[in-house]
VMD Tcl script that builds the backbone (N, CA, C; Angstrom):
set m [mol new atoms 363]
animate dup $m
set s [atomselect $m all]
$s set {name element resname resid chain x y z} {
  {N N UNK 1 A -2.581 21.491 -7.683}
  {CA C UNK 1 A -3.250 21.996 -6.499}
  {C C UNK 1 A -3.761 20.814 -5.681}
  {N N UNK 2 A -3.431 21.124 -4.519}
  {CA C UNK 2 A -4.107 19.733 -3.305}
  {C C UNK 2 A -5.621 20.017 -3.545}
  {N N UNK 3 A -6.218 18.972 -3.387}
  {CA C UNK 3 A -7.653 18.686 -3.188}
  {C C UNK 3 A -7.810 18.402 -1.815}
  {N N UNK 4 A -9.253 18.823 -1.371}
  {CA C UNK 4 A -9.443 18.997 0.140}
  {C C UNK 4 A -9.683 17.036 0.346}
  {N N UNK 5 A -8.709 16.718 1.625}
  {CA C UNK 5 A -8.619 15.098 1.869}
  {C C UNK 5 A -9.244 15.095 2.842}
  {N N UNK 6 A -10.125 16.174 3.231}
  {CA C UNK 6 A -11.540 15.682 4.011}
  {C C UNK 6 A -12.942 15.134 3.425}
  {N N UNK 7 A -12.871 15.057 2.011}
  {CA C UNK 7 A -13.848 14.676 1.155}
  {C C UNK 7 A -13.421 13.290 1.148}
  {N N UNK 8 A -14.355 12.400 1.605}
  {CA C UNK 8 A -14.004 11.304 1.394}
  {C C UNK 8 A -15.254 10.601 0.504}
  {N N UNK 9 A -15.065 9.754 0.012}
  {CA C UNK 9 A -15.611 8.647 -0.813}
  {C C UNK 9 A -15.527 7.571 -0.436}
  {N N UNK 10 A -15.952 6.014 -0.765}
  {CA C UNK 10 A -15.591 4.762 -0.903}
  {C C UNK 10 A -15.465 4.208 -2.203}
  {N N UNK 11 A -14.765 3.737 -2.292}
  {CA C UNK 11 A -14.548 2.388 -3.402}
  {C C UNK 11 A -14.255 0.996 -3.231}
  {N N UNK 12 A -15.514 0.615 -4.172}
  {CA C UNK 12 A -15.836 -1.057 -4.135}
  {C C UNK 12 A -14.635 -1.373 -4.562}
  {N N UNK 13 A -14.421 -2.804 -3.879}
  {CA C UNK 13 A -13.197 -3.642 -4.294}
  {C C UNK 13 A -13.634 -5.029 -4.395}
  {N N UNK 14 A -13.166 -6.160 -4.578}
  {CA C UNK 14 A -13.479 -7.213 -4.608}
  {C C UNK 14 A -13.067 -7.673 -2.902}
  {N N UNK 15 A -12.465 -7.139 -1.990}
  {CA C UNK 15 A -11.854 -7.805 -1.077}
  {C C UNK 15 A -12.673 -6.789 -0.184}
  {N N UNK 16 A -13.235 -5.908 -0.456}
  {CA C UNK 16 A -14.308 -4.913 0.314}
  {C C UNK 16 A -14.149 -3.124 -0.271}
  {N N UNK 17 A -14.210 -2.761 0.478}
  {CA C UNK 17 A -14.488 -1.025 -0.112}
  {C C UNK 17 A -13.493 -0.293 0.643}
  {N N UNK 18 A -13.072 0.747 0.213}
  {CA C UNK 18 A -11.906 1.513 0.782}
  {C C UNK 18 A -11.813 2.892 0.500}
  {N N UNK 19 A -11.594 3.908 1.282}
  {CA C UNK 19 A -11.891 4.846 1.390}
  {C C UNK 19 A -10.469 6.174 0.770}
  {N N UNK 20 A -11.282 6.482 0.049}
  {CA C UNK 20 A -10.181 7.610 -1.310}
  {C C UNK 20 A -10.555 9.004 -0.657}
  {N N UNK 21 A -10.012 10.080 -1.147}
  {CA C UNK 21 A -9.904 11.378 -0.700}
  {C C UNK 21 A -10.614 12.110 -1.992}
  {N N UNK 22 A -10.622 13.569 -1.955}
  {CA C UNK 22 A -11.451 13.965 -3.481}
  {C C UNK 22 A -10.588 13.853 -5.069}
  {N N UNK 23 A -9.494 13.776 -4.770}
  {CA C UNK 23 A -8.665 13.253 -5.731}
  {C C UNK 23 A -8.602 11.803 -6.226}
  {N N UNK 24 A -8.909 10.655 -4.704}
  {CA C UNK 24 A -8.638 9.056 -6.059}
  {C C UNK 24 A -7.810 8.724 -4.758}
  {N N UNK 25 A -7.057 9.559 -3.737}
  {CA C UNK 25 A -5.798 8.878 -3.035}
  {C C UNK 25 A -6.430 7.920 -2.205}
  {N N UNK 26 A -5.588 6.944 -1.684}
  {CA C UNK 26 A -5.921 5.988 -0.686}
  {C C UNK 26 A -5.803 7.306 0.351}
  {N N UNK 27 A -6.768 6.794 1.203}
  {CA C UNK 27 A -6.437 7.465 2.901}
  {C C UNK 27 A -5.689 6.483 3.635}
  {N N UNK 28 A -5.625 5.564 3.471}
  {CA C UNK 28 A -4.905 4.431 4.101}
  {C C UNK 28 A -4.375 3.770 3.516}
  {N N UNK 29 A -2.805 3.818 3.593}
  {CA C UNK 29 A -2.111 3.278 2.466}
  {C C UNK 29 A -2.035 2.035 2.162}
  {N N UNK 30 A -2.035 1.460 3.934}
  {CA C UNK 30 A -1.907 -0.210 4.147}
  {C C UNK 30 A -3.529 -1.133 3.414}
  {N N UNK 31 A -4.252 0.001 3.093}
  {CA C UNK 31 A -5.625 -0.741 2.549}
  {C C UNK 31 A -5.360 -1.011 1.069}
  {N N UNK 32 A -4.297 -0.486 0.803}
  {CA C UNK 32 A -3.765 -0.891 -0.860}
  {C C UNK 32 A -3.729 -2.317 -1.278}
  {N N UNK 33 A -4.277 -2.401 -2.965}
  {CA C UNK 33 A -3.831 -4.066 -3.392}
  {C C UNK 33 A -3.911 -3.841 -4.771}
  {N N UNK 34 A -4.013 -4.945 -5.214}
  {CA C UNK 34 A -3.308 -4.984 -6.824}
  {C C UNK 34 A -4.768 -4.583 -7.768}
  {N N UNK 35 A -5.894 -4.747 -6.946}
  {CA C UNK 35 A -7.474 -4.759 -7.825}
  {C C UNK 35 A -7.419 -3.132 -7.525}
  {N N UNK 36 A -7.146 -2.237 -6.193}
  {CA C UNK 36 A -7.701 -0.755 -6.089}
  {C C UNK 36 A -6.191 -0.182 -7.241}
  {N N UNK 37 A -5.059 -0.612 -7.437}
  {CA C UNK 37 A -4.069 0.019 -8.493}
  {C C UNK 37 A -4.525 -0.192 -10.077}
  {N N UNK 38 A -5.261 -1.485 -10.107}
  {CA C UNK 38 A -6.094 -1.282 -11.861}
  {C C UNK 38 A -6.918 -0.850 -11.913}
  {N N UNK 39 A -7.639 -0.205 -10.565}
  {CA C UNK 39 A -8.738 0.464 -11.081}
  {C C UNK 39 A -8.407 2.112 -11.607}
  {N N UNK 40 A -7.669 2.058 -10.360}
  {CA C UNK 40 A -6.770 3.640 -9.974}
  {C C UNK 40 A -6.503 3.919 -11.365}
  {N N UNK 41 A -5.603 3.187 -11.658}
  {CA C UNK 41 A -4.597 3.047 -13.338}
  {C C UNK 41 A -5.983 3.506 -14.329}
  {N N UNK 42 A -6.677 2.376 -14.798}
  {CA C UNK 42 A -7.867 3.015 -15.496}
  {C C UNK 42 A -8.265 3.765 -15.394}
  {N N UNK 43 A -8.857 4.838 -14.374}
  {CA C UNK 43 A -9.357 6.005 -14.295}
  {C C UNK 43 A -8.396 7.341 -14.543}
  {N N UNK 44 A -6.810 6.614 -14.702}
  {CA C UNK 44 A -5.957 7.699 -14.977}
  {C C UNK 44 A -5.368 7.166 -16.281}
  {N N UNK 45 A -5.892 6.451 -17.131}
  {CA C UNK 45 A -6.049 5.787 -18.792}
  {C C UNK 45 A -4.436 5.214 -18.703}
  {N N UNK 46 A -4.580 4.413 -17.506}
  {CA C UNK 46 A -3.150 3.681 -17.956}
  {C C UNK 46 A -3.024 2.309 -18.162}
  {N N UNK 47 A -2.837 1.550 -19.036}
  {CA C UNK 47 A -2.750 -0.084 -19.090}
  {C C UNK 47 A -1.368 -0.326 -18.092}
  {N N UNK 48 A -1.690 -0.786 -17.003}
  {CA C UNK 48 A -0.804 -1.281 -16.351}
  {C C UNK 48 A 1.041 -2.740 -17.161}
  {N N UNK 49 A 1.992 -2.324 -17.095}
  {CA C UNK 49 A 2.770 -3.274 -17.622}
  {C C UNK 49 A 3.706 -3.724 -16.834}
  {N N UNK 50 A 4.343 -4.856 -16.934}
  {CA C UNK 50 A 5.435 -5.309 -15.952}
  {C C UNK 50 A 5.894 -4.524 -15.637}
  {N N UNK 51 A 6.573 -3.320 -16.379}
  {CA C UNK 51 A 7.442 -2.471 -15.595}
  {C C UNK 51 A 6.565 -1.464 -14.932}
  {N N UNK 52 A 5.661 -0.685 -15.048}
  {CA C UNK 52 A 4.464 -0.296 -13.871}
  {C C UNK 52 A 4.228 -1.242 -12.806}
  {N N UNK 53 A 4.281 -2.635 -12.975}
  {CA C UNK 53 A 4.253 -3.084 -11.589}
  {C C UNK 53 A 5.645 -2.951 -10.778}
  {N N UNK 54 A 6.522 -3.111 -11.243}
  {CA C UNK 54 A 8.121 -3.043 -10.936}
  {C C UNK 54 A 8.140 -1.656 -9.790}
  {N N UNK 55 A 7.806 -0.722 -11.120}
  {CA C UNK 55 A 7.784 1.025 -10.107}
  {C C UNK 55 A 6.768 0.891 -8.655}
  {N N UNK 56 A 5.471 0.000 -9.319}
  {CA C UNK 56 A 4.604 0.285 -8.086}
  {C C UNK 56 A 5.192 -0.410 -7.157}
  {N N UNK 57 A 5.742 -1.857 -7.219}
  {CA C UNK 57 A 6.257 -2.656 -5.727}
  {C C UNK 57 A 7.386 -2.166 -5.027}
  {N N UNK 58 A 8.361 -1.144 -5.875}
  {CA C UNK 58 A 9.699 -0.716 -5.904}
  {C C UNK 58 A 8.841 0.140 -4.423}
  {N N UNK 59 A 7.936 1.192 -5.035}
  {CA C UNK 59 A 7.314 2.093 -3.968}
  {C C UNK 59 A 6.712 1.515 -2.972}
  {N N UNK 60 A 5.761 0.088 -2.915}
  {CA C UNK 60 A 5.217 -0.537 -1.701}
  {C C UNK 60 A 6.286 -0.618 -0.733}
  {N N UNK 61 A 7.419 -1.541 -1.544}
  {CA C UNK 61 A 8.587 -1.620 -0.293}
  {C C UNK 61 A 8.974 -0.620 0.647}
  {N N UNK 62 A 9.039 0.364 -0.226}
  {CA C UNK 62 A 9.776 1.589 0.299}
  {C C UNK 62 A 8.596 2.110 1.535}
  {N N UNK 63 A 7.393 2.112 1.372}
  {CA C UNK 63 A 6.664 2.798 1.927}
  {C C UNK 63 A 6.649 1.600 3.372}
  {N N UNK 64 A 6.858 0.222 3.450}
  {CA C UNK 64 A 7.000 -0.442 4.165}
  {C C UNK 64 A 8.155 -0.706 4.863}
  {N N UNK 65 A 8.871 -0.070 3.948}
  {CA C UNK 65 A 10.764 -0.495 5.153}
  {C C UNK 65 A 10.899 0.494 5.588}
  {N N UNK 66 A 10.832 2.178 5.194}
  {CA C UNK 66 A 10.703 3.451 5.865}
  {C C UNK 66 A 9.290 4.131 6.454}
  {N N UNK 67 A 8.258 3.786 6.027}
  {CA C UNK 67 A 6.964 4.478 6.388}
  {C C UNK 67 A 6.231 5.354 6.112}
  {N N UNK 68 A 7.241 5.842 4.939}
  {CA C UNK 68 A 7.307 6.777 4.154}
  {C C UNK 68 A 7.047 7.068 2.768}
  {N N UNK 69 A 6.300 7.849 2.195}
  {CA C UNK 69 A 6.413 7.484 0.469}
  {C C UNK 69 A 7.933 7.638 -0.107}
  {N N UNK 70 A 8.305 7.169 -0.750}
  {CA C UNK 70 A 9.879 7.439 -1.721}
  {C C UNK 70 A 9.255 8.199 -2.575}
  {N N UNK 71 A 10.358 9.139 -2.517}
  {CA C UNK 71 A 10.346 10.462 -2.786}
  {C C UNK 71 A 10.830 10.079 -4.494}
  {N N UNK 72 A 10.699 11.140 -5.546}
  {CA C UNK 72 A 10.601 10.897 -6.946}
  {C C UNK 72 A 12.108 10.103 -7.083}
  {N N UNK 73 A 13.120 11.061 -6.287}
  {CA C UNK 73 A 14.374 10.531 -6.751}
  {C C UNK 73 A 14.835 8.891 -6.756}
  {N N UNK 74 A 14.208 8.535 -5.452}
  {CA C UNK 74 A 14.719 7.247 -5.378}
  {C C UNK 74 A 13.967 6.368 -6.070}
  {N N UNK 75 A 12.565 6.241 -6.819}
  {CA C UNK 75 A 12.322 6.125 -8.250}
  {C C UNK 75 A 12.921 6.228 -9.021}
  {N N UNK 76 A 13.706 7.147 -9.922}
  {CA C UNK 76 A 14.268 7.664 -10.828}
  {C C UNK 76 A 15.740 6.545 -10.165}
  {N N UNK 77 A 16.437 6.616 -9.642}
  {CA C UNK 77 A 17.258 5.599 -9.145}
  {C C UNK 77 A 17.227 4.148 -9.454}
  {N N UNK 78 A 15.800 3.970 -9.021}
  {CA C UNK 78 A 15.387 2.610 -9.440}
  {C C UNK 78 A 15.482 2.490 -10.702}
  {N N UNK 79 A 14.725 2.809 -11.231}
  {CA C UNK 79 A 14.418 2.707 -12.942}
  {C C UNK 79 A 15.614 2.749 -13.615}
  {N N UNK 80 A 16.811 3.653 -12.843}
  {CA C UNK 80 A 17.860 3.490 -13.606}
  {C C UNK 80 A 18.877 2.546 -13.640}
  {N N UNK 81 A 18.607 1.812 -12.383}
  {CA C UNK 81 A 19.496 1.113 -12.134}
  {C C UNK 81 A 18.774 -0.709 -13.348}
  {N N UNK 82 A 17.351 -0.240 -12.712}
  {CA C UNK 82 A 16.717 -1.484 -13.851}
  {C C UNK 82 A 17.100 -1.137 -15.090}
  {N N UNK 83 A 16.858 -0.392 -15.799}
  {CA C UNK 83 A 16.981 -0.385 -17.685}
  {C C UNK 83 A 18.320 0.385 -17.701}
  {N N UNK 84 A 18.866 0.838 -17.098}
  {CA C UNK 84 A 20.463 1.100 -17.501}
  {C C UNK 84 A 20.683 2.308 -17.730}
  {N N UNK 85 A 19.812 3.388 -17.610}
  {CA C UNK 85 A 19.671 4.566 -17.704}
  {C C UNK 85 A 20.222 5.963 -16.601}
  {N N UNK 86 A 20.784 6.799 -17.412}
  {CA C UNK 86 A 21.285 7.727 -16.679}
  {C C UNK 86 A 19.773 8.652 -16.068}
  {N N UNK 87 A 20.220 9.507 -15.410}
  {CA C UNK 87 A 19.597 10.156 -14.709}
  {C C UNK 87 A 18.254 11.128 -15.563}
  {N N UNK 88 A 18.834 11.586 -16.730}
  {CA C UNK 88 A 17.359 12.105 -17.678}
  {C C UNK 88 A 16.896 10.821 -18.533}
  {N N UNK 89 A 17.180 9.595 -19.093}
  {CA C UNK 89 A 16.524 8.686 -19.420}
  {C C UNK 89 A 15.866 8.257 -18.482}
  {N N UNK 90 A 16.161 8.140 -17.168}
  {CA C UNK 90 A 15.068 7.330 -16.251}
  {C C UNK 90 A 14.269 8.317 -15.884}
  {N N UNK 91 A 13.888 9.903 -16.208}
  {CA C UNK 91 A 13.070 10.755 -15.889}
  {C C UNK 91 A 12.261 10.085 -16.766}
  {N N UNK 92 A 12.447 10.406 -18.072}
  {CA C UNK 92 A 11.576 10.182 -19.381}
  {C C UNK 92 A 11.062 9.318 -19.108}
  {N N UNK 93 A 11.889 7.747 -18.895}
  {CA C UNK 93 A 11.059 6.364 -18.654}
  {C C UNK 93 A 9.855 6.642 -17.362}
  {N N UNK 94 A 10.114 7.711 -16.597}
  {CA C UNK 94 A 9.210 7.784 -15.320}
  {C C UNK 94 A 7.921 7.989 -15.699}
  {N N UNK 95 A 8.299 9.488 -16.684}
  {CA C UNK 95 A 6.925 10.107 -17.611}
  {C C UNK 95 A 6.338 9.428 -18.509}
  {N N UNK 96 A 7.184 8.285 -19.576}
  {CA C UNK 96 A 6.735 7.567 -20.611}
  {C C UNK 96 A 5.522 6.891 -19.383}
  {N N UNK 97 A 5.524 6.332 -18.615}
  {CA C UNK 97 A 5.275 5.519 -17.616}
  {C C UNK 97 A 3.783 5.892 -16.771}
  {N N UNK 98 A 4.419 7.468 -16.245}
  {CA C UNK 98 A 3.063 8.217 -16.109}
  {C C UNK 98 A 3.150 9.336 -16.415}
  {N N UNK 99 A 2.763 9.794 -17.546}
  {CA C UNK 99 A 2.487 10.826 -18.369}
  {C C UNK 99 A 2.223 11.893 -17.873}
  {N N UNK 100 A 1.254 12.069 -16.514}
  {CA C UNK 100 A 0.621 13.437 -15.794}
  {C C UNK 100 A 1.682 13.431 -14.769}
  {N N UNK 101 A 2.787 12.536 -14.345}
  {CA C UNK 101 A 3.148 12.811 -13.574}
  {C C UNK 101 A 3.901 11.589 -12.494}
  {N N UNK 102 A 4.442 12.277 -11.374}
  {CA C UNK 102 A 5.010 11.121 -10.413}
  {C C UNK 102 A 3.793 10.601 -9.343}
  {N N UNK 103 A 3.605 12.087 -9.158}
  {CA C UNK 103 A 2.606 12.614 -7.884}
  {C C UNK 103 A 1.159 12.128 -8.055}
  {N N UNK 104 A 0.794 12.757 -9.314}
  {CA C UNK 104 A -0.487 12.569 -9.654}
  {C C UNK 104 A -0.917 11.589 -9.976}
  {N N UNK 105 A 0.007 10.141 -10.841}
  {CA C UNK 105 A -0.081 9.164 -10.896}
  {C C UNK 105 A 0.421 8.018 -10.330}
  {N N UNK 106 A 1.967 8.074 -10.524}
  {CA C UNK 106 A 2.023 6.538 -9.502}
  {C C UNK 106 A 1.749 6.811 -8.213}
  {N N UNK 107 A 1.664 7.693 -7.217}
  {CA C UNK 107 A 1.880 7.789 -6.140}
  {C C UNK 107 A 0.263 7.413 -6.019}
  {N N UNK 108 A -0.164 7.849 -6.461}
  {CA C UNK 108 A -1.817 7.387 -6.400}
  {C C UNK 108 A -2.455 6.006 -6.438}
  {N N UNK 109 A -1.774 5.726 -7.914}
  {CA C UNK 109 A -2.254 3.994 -8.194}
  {C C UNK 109 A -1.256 3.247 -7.525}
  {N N UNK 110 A 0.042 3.169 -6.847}
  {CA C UNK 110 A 0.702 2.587 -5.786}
  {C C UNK 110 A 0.144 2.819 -4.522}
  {N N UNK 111 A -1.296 3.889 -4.585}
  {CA C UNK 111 A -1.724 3.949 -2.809}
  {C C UNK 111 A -1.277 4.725 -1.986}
  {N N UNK 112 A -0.173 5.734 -2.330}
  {CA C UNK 112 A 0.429 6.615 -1.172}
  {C C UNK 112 A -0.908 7.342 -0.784}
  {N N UNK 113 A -0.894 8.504 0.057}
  {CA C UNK 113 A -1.346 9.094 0.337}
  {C C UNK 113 A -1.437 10.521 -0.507}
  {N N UNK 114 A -2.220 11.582 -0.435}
  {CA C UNK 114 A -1.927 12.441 -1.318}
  {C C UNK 114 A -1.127 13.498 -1.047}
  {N N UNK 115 A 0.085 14.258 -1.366}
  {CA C UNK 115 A 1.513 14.620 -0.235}
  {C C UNK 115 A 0.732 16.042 -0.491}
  {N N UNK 116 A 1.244 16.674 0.656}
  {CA C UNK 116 A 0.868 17.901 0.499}
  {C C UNK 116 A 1.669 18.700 0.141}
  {N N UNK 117 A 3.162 18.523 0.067}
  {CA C UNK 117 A 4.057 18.914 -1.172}
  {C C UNK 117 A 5.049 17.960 -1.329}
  {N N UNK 118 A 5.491 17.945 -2.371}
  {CA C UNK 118 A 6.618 17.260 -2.984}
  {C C UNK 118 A 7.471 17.560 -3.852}
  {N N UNK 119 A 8.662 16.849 -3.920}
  {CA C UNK 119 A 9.680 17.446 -5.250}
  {C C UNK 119 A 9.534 16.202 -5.780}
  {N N UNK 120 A 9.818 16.431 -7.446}
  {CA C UNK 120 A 9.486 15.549 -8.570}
  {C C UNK 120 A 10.637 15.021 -8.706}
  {N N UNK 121 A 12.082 15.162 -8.182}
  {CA C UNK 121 A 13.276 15.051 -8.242}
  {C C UNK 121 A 13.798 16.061 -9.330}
}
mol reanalyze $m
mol bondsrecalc $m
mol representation Tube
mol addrep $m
């Protein structure tokens, strides 16, 4: 279920404070950095690992060369093309990865915005 993204909050950062929705999302995607994604990550019990950073920059790009969040599939693409995986191994690796989800987690601790619908691929 969407959470109302008129609730806003701030969160301290080391580079200043930035403003989340009632869920955790960035409201502004371009205010994203590597200190608001470990915090993000922690509050959604994830130890960040090379390949979590891989997925998250895979998505910065994307959100910077189109403007757009990348949608689950072209994730699942990625991942497969990195570890060699067909199309349900790179689901699994998505979930091993974030457990609650595409939406609920990376899209969050990568900074998207919070979608008001989406397909998981």
């Amino acid at each position: 279920m969407r959470t109302r993204p008129d609730t806003i909050s701030y969160l301290a950062l080391p580079a200043g404070r930035v403003a989340i929705d009632e869920a955790g999302y960035l409201t502004e995607p371009q205010n994203w950095t590597r200190d608001f994604a470990e915090i993000a990550a922690d509050r959604e019990g994830i130890a960040l690992t090379e390949l979590h950073w891989h997925v998250i920059g895979f998505m910065r790009d994307y959100l910077d060369e189109h403007g757009i969040a990348a949608d689950a599939r072209f994730v699942l693409k990625f991942l497969g093309d990195r570890l060699g995986l067909d199309k349900s191994g790179a689901k699994q690796a998505l979930f091993d990865l974030f457990p609650y989800g595409y939406v609920k987690q990376a899209c969050k601790i990568a900074g998207m915005r919070q979608p008001r619908a989406w397909s998981t691929g």
